[in-house]
C-alpha positions as CSV (number, residue, x, y, z in Angstrom):
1,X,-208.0,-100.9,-47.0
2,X,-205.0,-102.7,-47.8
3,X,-202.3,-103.6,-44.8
4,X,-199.6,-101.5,-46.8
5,X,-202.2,-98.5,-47.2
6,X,-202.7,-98.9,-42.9
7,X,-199.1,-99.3,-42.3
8,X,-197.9,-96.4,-44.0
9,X,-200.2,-94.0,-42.9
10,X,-199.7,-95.1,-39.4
11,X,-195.8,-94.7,-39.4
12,X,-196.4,-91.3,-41.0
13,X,-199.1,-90.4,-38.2
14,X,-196.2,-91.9,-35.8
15,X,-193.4,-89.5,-37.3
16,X,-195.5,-86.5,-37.6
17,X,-196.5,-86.9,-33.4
18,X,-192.7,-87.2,-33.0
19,X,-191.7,-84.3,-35.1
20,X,-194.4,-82.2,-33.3
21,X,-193.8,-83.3,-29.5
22,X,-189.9,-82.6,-30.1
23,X,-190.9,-79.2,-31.6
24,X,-192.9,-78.3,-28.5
25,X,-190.6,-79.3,-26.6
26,X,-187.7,-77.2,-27.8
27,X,-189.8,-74.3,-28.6
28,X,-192.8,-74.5,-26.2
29,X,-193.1,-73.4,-22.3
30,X,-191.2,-77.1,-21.7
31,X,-188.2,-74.9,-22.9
32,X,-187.5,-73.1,-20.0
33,X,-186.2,-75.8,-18.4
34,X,-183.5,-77.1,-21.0
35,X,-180.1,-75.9,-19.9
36,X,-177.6,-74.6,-22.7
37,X,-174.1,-76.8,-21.9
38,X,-172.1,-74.3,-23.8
39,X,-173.2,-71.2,-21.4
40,X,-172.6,-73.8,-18.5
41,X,-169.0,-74.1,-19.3
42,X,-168.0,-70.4,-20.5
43,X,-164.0,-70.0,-19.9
């Protein structure tokens, strides 16, 4: 294959693992321990 071909495909692979860990993260059982800084600070 062709370095461009490698390159490409490996930043895609890259930006999909991101996009996926980030989605488990804010959807997932990790969730449960984000805090919300707006119902923190209710006046």
């Amino acid at each position: 294959m062709e370095p461009a071909t490698v390159l490409s495909i490996s930043v895609g692979a890259i930006l999909i693992a991101i996009t996926g860990f980030s989605i488990y993260t804010a959807f997932g059982p990790p969730s449960s321990e984000l805090s919300d800084p707006f119902e923190d600070h209710e006046d």
